[in-house]
C-alpha positions in Angstrom: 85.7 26.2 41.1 82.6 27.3 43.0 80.8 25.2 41.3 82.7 22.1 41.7 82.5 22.5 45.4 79.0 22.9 45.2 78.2 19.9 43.8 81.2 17.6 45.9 79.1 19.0 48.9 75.4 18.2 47.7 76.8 14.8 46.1 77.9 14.7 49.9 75.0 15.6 51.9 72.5 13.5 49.7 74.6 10.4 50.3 75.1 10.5 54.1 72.9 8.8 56.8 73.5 11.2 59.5 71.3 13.2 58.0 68.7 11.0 59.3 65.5 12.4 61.3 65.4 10.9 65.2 64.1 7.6 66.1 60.5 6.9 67.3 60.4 5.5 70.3 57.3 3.1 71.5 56.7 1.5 74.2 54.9 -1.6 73.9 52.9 -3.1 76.7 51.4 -6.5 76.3 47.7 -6.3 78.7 46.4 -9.6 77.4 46.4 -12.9 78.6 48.2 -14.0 75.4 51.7 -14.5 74.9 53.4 -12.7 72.0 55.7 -14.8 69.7 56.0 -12.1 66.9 56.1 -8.6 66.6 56.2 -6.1 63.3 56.2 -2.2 63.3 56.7 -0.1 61.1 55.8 3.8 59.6 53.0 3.6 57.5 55.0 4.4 54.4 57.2 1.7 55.2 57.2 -1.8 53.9 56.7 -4.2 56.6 60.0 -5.0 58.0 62.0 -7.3 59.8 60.5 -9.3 63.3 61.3 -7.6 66.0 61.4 -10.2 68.7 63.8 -12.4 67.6 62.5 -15.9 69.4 62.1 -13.7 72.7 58.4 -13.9 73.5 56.7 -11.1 75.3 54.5 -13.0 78.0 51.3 -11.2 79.6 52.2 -8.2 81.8 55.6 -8.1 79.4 57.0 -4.9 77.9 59.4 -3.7 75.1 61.2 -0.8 73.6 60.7 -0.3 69.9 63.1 2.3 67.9 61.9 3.5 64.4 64.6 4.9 62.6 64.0 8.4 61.1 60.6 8.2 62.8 60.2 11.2 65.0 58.2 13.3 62.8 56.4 10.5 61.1 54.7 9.0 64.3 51.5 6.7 62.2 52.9 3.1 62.7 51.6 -0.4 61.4 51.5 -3.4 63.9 51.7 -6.8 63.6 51.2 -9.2 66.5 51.4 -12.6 66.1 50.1 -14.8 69.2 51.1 -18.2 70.5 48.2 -19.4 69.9 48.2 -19.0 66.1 46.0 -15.9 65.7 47.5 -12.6 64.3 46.5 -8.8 65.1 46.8 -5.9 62.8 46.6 -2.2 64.1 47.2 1.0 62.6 48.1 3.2 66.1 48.7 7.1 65.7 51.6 7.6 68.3 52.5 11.2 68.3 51.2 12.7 71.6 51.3 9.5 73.2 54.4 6.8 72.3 52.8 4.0 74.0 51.0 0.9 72.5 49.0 -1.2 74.8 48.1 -4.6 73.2 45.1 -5.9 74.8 43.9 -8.5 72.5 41.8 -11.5 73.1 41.1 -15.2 71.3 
């Protein structure tokens, strides 16, 4: 019987979500002159995911909130910035003292 339980409650704790780490939270401040159309971040271990902006540009001065989920303790992120003028930016940021990304880039 003991045994029984005690694999119904690892079965259990291996398939639940709420097990989950905290979210990272950045915030993302646009410095430039250039208006962003796209924006992708993600942990480095991640694959790239989905775009983040959803048709909602982030004009010069603009700011947003990104969540990570299950980031908290894995704070090396992967960026992707996609301009309005065609070009695209790729960073690598380390964001675990500091959760803040300033973009700053130039044509």
């Amino acid at each position: 019987m003991k045994q029984l339980f005690a694999a119904v409650l690892a079965a259990t704790i291996m398939t639940l979500p709420a097990w989950a780490g905290a979210p990272l939270r950045i915030h993302f401040k646009n410095a430039s002159k250039l208006t962003i159309t796209e924006l992708y971040v993600e942990i480095v271990t991640a694959e790239m995911g989905s775009e983040r902006l959803k048709g909602k540009p982030i004009p010069p001065k603009g700011k947003l909130q990104v969540l990570l989920d299950d980031g908290a303790n894995k704070c090396v992120v992967d960026v992707l910035i996609r301009v309005k003028e065609g070009k695209e930016f790729n960073y690598r940021a380390q964001l675990c003292q500091n959760h803040e990304f300033i973009f700053r880039g130039r044509l």
